[in-house]
N, C-alpha and C positions, 0 to 999 in steps of 0.2 A: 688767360688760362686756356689751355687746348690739352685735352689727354685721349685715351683711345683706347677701346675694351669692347670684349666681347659683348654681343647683344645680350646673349645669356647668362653672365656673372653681372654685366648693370642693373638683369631685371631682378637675379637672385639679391643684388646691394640694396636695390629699392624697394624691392617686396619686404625685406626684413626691417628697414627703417621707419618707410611708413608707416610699421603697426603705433607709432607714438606721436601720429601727427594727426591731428584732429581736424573734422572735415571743412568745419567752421570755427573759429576763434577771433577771440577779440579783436588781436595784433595779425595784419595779416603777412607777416613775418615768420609769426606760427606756425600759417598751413604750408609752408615751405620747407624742404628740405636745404643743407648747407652742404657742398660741397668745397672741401680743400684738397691743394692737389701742388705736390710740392717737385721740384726738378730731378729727385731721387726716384720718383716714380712712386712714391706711397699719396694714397687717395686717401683721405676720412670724407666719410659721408655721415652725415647727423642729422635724425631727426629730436624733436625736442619738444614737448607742451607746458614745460616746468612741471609738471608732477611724474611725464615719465620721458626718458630719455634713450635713445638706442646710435651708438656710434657704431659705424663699421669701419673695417680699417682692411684696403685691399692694395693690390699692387697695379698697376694699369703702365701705359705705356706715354707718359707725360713730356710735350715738347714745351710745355711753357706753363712754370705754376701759378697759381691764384688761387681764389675762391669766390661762390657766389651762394643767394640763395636762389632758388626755384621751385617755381608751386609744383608741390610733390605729385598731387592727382595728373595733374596734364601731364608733366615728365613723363608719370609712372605710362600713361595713355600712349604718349608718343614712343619713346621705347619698345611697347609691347607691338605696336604697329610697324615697327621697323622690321625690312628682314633679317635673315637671318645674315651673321657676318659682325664686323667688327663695328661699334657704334664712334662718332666722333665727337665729342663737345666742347666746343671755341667758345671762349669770351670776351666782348668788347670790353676791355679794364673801366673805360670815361663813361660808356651808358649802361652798360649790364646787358645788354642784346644779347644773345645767347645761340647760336648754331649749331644744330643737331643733325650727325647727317650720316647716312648709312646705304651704299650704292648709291642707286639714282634718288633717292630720297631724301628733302631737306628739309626742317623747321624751322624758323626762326621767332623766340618769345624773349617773352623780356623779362631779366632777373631783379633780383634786388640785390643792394648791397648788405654782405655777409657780418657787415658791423653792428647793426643791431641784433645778431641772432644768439641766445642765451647761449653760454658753454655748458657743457657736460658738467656734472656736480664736484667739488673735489674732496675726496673721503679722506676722513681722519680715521683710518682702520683703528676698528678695536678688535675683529677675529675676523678667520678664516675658515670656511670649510667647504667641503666638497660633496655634492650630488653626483649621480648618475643622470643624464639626461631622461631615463625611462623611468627613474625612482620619482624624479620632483615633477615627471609629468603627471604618474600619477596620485600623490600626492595633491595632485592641484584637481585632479577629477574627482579625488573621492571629498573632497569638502568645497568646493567652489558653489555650489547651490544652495548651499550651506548658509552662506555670506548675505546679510542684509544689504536689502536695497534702499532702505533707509535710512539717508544723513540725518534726519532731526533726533532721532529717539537718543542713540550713543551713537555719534561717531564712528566710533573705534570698532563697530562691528560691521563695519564697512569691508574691513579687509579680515586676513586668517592672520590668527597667530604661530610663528614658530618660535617654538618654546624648545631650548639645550637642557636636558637634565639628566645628569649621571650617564653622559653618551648616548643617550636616547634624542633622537627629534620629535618631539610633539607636533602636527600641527593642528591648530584647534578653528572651526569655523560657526558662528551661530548668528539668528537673525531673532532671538528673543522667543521665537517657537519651538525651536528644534535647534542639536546640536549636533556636530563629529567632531572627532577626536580620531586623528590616523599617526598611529607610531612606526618607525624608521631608526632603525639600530645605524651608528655612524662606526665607520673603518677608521676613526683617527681620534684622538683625544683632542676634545674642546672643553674651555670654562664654559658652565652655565650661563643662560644668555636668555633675551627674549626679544624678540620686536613681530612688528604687525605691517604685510605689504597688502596694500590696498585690491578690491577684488579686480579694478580697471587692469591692474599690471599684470596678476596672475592670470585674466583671460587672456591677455594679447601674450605673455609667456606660453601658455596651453597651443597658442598656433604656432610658437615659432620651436619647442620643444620636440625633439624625434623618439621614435621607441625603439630610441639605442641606448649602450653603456657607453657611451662618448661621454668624459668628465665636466659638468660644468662648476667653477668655480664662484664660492659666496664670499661676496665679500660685504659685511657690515660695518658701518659706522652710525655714529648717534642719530642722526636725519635721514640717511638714505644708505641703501643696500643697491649692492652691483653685481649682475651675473655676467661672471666673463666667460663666453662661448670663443675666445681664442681669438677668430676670426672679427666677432662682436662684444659688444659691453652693452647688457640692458641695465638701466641707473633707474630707481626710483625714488620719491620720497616715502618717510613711513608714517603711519599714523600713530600719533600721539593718544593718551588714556589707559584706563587700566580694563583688561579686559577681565571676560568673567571669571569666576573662580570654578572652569571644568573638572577638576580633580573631584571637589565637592557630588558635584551633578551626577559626574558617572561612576560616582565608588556607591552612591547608593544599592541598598539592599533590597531586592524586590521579591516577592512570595508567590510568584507562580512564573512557572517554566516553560516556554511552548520553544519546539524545533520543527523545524518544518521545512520543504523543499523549496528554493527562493526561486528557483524557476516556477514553478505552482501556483506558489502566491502574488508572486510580481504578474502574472496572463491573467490572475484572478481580479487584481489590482486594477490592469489596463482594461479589460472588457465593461469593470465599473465605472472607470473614466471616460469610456464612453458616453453614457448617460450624463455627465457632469456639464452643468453647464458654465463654462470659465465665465461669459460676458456678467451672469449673475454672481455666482462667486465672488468676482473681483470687485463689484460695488455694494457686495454685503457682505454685513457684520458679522450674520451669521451662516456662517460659511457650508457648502453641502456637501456634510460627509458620509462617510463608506463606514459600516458600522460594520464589529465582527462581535460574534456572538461562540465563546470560546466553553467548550464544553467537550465531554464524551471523544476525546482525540478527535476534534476536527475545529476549522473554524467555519461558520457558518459567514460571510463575505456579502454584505447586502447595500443596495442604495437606493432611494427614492428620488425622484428630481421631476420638476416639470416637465422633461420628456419623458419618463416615463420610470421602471423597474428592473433591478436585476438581481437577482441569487444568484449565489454559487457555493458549492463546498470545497474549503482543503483540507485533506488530509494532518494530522498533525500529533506530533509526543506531545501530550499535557500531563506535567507535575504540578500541583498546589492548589489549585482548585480552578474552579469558573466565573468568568466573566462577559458583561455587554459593556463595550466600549466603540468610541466614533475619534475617526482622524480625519486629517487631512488627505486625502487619494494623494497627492503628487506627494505631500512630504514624506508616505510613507515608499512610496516608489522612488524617488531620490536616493534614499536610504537603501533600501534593496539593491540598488544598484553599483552603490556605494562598496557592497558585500562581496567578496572574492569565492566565497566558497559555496558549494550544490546544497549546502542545508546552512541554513542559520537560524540564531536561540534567539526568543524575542522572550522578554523579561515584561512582567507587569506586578503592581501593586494593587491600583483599586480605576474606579472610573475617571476620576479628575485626577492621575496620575500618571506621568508619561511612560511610554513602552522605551525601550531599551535592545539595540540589536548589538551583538554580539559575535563574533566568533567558536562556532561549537566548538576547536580545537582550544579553547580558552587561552589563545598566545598572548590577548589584549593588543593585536598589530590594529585593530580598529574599534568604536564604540559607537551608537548611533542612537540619541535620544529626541522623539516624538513627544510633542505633548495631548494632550488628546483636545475633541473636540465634542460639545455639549448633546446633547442626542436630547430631542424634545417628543419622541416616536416613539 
C-alpha cells in the first residue's frame, strides 16, 4: 500500500477517528487505527473499540492499495511532527513495516495485519432522521452531566434517551438524583421510536460536533445507531432496559413559584462552591450542601463547610409560600446552566421534594429536576 495526502486533512482523518480508540485495551489491535486505501484513490480510515466506532472515508492520492493497522497515538504523534506538505505512507505487504515520510523527514514502525481488525457494524435500518449539527450539540450539553456514572445501579442510565413522540424529540438524561428532559421540534415526519446512546459516545460526539446548521444524519437500528457526517460515520451500540418513566417526574404539580435572574443565582451558586469541599463530599454520604431559605421575594443562599461560611442574597418573584431547603451546589448549577434564558421559574413542593427548573416562557423546550438534600442545621 502507498497513498499521499496532505499533512493537514491525515491530521483532520486522525483527529476525528481516534475519538473511538481507546488508549489501553485488551486486544492490542484496538489501540490501532485501520487503514484501507484502494487504486481508485478512496482511503477508509476506522477507528473501532466495539462499542464505538468512527469511519472516515476521504480521497487521497493512492499508487498501490492495501491496508494496515497502526497504533493510532504514535501515528497520531508522528504526523502532527511532520512538516508542513504532503505526508507519504508505504507498506511492506509480507511484514507490515510501515514508512512515513514527509520532505526530509522519515519513520519507520511497524504495523499489524488489518485482518483481525473489527468492521464497522452493519445496520438493519429501522428509521431515519436528521439533526442540525448545532441542535444535537446542544442537545448533548444540556443533559450530558445529567447521565450517571454508575453501571451497577441500572445500567441504562448510563446513556441519554432519545425518545420520537408526535414529531417531537425528547431527550431525557438522569443519574437517580436529578433529571433533564430537553425537547426539539423535528422538520420531517418520523414514527415514534425510542433508544438510549451511551454517555462514552455522546462525549466524544460533543468534540467532533460544530456550532453550525450543517445536517447530520441518524440513523437507527435495533443495536446501534449511526451519525453520518458525510465525510464520516460515527456507529455506536445502544443500551438495553427501560428507562425511567420522566413524563411522570416532570408533569408533577408543585405549590410554590420562585423566578429569578439565572445569572444571579448561578455567581451566587459558584461563590458557595467555593467553600465546598469536593475531596470530602465525594467520600461522604452525607453530602455538603448550599441551603436556601425562600421567603419575602428573595432567597437567602448559605453553606457551612470545614472551611469555613458564606451568605448571600437573591433577588426573587415568590408565589405560594416559604421554604428551607438544601441541594446539591453542582447539581443545581449543571441545571442553571443547562437553562437558555436571563430569568428562569424554579418550582418547589416541600423539603424532601425535588425543585424543578423551568422555562418562564413555559414553551416546555427544557425541564430540570433536583432532588433535595437533608439539612441537619
Amino acid at each position: 500500500m502507498k497513498l499521499t495526502c496532505s499533512r493537514e486533512e491525515l491530521m483532520e482523518i486522525i483527529g476525528t477517528v481516534q475519538k473511538s480508540v481507546p488508549a489501553k485495551a485488551v486486544m492490542p489491535i484496538l489501540e490501532c487505527i485501520k487503514i484501507d486505501a484502494s487504486g481508485d484513490g478512496n482511503v477508509v480510515v476506522t477507528g473501532n473499540n466495539l462499542d464505538l466506532c468512527i469511519e472516515y472515508n476521504a480521497k487521497c492520492n493512492v499508487s498501490e492499495g492495501g491496508s494496515v493497522a497502526l497504533a493510532s497515538r504514535m501515528l497520531g504523534e508522528i504526523v502532527r511532527s511532520m512538516p508542513d506538505g504532503n505526508v507519504t505512507v508505504s507498506v511492506d505487504e509480507t511484514n507490515y513495516i510501515t514508512k512515513i515520510e514527509s520532505g526530509q523527514s522519515k519513520f519507520n514502525i511497524q504495523g499489524l495485519s488489518s485482518n483481525e481488525y473489527p468492521a464497522a457494524p452493519i445496520l438493519d435500518e429501522k428509521f431515519v432522521f436528521t439533526l442540525t449539527q448545532n441542535i444535537l450539540k446542544k442537545l448533548i450539553r444540556k443533559t450530558i452531566s445529567f447521565i450517571s456514572l454508575n453501571e451497577g445501579k441500572k445500567p441504562v442510565l448510563t446513556g441519554a434517551l432519545f425518545e420520537i413522540k408526535n414529531g417531537t424529540l425528547n431527550v431525557a438524561a438522569s443519574d437517580g438524583h436529578r433529571l433533564a428532559v430537553v425537547r426539539e421540534e423535528l422538520n420531517e415526519n418520523v414514527n415514534d421510536a425510542k433508544f438510549v446512546i451511551p454517555r462514552t459516545t455522546l462525549n466524544e460526539l460533543s468534540k467532533i460536533l460544530k456550532d453550525e446548521d450543517e445536517p447530520v444524519k441518524i440513523i437507527v437500528s435495533d443495536r446501534h445507531v449511526m451519525f453520518d457526517f458525510n465525510d464520516f460515520q460515527v456507529y455506536t451500540r445502544l443500551l438495553d432496559g427501560d428507562f425511567l418513566n420522566y413524563e411522570a417526574i416532570i408533569s408533577v404539580v408543585n405549590t410554590i413559584s420562585v423566578v429569578v435572574d439565572k445569572r444571579v443565582l448561578t455567581d451566587s451558586l459558584e461563590r458557595a462552591l467555593l467553600l465546598i469541599n469536593d475531596d470530602i463530599s465525594a467520600k461522604s454520604d452525607k453530602r455538603v450542601p448550599v441551603r436556601f431559605n425562600i421567603a419575602y421575594n428573595k432567597i437567602d443562599v448559605s453553606c457551612i463547610t470545614q472551611k469555613g461560611q458564606v451568605n448571600d442574597t437573591v433577588s426573587a418573584d415568590i408565589e405560594g409560600g416559604e421554604l428551607i431547603i438544601g441541594f446539591n451546589c453542582r447539581f443545581l448549577l449543571d441545571a442553571l446552566n443547562g437553562c437558555d434564558d436571563e430569568k428562569v421559574k424554579i418550582e418547589f413542593s416541600a423539603p424532601t421534594s425535588g425543585c424543578f427548573m423551568r422555562s418562564t416562557t413555559g414553551d416546555n423546550s427544557y425541564s430540570y429536576m433536583v432532588l433535595p438534600v437533608r439539612l441537619y442545621n
